[in-house]
C-alpha positions in Angstrom: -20.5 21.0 -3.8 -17.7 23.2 -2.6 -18.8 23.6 0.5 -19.1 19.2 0.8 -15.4 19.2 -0.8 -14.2 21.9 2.4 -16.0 19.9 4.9 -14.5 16.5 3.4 -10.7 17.9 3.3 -11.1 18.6 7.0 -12.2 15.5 7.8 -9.6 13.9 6.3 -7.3 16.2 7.9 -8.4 16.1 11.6 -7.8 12.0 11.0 -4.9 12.0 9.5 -3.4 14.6 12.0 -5.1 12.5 15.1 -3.4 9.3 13.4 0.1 11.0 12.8 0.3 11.5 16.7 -0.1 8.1 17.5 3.8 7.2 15.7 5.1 9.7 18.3 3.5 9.0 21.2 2.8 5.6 23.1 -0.2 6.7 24.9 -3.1 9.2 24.4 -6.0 10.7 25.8 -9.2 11.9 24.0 -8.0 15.3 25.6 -4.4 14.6 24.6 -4.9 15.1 21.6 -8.1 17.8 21.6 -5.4 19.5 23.4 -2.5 19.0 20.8 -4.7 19.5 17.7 -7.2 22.0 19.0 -10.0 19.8 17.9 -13.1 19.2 19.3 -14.2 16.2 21.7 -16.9 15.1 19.7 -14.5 15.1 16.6 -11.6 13.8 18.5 -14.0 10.7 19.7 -15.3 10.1 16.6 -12.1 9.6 14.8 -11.4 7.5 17.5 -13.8 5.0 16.9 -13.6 4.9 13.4 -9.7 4.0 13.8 -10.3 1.3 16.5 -13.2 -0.2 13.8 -10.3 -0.2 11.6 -8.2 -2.0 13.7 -5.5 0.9 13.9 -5.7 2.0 17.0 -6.7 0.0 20.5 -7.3 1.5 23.9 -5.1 0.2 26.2 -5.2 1.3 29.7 -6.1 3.8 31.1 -4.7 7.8 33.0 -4.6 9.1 36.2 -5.7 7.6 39.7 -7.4 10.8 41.5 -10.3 8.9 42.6 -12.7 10.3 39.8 -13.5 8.6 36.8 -10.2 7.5 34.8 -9.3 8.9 31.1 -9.2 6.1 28.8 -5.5 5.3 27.5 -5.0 4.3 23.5 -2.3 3.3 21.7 -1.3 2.4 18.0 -1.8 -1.4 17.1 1.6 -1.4 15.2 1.5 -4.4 13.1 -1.7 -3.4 12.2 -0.1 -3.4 8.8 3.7 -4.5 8.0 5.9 -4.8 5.2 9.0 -6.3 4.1 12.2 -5.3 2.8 14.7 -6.9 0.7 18.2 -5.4 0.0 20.1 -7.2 -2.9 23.5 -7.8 -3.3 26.0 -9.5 -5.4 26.5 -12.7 -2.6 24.0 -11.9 0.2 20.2 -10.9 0.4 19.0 -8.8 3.6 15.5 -9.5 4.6 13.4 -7.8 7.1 9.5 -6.7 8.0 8.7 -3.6 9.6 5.4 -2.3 11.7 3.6 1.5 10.9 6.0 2.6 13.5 8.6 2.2 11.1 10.2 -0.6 13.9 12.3 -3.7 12.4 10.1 -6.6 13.5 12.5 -9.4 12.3 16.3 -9.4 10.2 17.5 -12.0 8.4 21.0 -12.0 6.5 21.4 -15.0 3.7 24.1 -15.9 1.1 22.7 -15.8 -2.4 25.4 -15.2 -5.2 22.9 -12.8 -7.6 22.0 -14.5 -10.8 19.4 -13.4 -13.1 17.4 -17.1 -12.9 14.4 -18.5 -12.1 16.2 -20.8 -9.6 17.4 -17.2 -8.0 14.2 -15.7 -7.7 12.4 -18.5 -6.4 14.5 -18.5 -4.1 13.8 -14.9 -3.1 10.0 -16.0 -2.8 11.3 -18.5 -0.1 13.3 -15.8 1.9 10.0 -13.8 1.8 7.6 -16.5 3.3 9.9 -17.5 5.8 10.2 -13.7 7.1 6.4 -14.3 6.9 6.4 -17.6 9.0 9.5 -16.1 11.6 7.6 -12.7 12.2 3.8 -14.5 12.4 3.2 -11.8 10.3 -0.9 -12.0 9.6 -0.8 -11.7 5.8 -3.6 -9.3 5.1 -2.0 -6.7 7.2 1.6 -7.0 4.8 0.9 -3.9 2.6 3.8 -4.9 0.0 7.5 -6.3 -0.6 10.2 -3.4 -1.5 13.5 -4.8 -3.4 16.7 -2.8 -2.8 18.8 -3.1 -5.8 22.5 -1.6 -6.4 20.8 -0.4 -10.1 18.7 3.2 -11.4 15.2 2.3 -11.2 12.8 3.7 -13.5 9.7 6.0 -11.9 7.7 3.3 -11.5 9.8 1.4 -9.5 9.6 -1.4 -12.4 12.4 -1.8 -14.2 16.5 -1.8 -13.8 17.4 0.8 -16.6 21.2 1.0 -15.6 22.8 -2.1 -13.5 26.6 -2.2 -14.4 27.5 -3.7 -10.8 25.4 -6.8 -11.3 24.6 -6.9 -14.8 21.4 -6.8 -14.9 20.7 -3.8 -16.9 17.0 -4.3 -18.1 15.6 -6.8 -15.0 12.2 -6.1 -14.0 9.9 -5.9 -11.1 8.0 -9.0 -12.5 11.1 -11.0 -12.5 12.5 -10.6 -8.8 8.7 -11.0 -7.8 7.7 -14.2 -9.7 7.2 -15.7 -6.5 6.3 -13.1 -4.2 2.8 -13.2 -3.3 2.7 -9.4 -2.6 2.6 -6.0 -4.2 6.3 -5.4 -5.0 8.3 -3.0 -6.0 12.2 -2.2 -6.9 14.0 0.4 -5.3 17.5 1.9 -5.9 19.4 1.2 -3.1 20.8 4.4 -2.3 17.1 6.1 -2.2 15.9 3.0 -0.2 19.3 4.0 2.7 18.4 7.4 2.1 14.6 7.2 2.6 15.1 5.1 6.1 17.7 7.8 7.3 15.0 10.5 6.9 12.6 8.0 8.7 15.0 8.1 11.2 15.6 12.1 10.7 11.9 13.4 10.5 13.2 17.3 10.5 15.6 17.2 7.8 14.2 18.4 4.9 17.7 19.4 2.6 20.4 17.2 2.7 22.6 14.9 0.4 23.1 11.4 1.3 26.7 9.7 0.5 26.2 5.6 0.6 29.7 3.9 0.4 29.3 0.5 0.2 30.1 -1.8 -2.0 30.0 1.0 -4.2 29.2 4.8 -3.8 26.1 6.2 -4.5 23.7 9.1 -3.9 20.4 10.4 -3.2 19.8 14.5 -3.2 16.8 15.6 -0.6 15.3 18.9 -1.1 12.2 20.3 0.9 11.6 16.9 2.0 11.2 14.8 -0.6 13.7 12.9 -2.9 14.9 14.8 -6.3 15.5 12.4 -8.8 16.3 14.2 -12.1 14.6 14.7 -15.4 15.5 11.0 -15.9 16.3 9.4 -12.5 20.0 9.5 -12.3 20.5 12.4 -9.6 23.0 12.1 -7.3 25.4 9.4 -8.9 27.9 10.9 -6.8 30.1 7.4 -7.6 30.6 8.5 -11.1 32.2 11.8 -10.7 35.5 12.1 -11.1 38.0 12.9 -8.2 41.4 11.9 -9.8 41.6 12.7 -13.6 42.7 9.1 -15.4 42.8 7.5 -12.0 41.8 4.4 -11.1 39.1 2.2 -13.6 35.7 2.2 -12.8 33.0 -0.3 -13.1 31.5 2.0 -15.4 34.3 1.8 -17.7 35.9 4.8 -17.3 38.9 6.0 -15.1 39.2 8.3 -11.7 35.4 8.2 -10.3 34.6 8.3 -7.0 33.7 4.9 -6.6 37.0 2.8 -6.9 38.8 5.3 -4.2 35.8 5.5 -1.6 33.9 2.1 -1.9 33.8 0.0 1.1 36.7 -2.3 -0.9 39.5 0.8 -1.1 39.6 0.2 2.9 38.7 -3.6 3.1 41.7 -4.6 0.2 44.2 -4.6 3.2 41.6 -6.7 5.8 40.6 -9.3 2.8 37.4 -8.2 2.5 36.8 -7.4 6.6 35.5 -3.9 6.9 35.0 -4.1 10.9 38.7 -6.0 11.2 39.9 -2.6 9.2 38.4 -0.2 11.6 39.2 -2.7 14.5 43.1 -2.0 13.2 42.7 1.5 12.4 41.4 1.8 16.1 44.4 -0.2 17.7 47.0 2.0 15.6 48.2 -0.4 12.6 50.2 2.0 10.7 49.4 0.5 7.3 45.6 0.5 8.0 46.0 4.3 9.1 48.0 5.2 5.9 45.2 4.0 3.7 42.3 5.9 6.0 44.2 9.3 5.2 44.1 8.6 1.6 40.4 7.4 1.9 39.4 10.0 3.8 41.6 13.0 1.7 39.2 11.9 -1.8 36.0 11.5 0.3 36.8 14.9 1.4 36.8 16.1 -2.1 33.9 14.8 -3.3 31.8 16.3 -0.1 33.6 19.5 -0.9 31.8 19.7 -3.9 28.6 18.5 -2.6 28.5 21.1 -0.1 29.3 23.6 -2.9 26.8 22.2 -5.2 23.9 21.5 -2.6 24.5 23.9 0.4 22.7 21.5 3.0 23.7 18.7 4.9 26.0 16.1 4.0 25.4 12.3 5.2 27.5 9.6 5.3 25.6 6.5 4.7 26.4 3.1 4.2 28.8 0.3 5.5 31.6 2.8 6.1 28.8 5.3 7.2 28.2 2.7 10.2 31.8 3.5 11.5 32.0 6.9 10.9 30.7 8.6 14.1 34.9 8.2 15.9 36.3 10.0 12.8 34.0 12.5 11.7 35.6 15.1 12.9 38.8 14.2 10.4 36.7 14.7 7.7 34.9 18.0 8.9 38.7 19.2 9.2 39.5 17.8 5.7 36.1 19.2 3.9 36.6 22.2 5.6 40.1 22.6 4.3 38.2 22.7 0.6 35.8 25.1 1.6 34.9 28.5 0.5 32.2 30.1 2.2 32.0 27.7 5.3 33.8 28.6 8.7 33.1 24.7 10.0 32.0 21.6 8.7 29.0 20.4 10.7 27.0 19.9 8.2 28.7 16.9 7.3 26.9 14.3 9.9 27.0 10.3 10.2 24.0 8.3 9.1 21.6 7.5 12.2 20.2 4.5 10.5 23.3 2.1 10.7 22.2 -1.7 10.0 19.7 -3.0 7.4 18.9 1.1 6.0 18.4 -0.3 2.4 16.1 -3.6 3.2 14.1 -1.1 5.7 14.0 1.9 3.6 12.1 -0.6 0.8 9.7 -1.5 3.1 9.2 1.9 4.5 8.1 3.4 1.2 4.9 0.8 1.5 4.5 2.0 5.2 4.7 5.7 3.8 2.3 5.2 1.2 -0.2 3.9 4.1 0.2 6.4 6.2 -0.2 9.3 3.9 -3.7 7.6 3.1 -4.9 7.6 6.7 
């Protein structure tokens, strides 16, 4: 029995290995990969076959032109299975599908003001099928829905247990998926950005990621995989406070990080425009730089204590994230200013996943899940 449990584990192994080099490589030989995995040709070939049965992988071409006989060429069939993403926000909904190579088939950006009604929902089951239609996504291959929501999440990915910037404390899975034909699942937003900047960051495996959007949140990485807590509310890096009696929070209370680093602390002088603010913060406006220092002096602070806390890498995620890459060096200067043990800041980095992070990320968790079975 022990001996059919080895032989099984390797199996799966050699497959799942032989799979896993297919995402980083176009094309492969049969000796490709006996090469890269040290694996046999019979065992190489027969893994082969079983994935083109399974419609995963397709030869497509073929190698070489030295007048012998040419090595067969195969390549992942991407959409072999898909997904889609949804992020959720107070006036718009994000939309998107994505293939196993983690690729954004099709984006779509609608104004929805959030409500917690049937009428809202259904309409949410719309903005799904017509991703569906748009994409000519074959429906067997979509492996599940992901919904980004600014909210905790419980474990199971079912229900909203804290929502204080829409409201909706105590919304469920069920509800947002009434009319989603799909496996679904909810997602806090910041894990969702967080878990399509690792996608994007495949050797990272500590790191905090900063999201400041519409508001600020957090997700703490550690030896690869998310760290949620004892009860799922890690990395609320919003609801720290940076100015004692400062500013009021959402959450009700005064001086967190969310009311002076938010996407809005910039956009309050652009009406609402976060590209117009970085558009007048490129061009000079003194008033629009005056507000960046201040911005940039909290932000500074709360990375400080990240990096004193966490000791890895530092992202910034999110809409201002996007627009960070020209002035990250201000902050390294600021953070380092703070610092105790560090002689530069180059741990704090801008996100690599700039556009549609949260509506991916949900959908890569269902592409995750799928490959880890392979």
């Amino acid at each position: 029995m022990d001996q059919k449990i080895v032989s099984n584990e390797i199996k799966q192994k050699n497959r799942t290995g032989i799979f896993s080099l297919f995402r980083h490589r176009a094309q492969l030989s049969r000796q490709d990969i006996v090469t890269a995995l040290d694996l046999s040709l019979p065992t190489v070939t027969n893994n082969l076959e079983e994935l083109k049965r399974e419609g995963l992988i397709a030869q497509t071409g073929s190698f070489g032109n030295t007048g012998g006989r040419r090595a067969r060429a195969y390549s992942l069939v991407a959409n072999a299975r898909t997904a889609i993403g949804l992020d959720i926000t107070r006036h718009h909904v994000t939309a998107v599908a994505v293939d196993l190579q983690g690729t954004i088939i099709i984006s779509r950006r609608r104004r929805l003001d959030f409500e917690r009604t049937d009428e809202y929902y259904r309409e949410l089951g719309a903005i799904v099928r017509q991703i569906v239609s748009a994409a000519e996504l074959d429906e067997k291959s979509i492996l599940g829905v992901g919904i980004g929501v600014p909210g905790m999440v419980t474990a199971d990915h079912q229900t909203v247990f804290y929502g204080g910037v829409l409201g909706f404390t105590g919304a469920t899975c069920a509800e947002f998926s009434k009319y989603i034909p799909y496996p679904t699942a909810l997602m806090h937003d910041t894990d969702a950005a967080c878990f399509a900047e690792m996608w994007v960051s495949p050797g990272t495996q500590n790191a905090f990621y900063i999201m400041l959007s519409a508001s600020v949140g957090g997700t703490v990485y550690i030896g690869g995989n998310q760290y949620g807590g004892s009860k799922m509310r890690a990395g609320e890096i919003g609801h720290t406070v940076v100015v004692p009696d400062g500013k009021p929070c959402y959450c009700g209370r005064r001086g967190c990080v969310d009311p002076y680093c938010a996407a809005s602390a910039l956009t309050a002088v652009t009406d609402g425009d976060l590209k117009l603010f970085f558009q007048r913060l490129k061009a000079g406006d003194e008033t629009v730089q005056a507000v960046w220092q201040e911005y940039l002096s909290h932000l500074a602070v709360a990375v400080a204590n990240l990096r004193m806390l966490f000791d890895c890498d530092i992202i910034i995620g999110g809409y201002v994230g996007s627009f960070m890459d020209e002035y990250i060096d201000q902050l390294r200067q600021l953070v380092l200013l703070r610092s105790v043990f560090d002689d530069n800041a180059d741990y704090v980095r801008p996100c690599r996943c700039k556009t549609e992070a949260i509506a991916a990320g949900s959908a890569l968790n269902y592409i995750a899940e799928f490959l880890n079975s392979i």
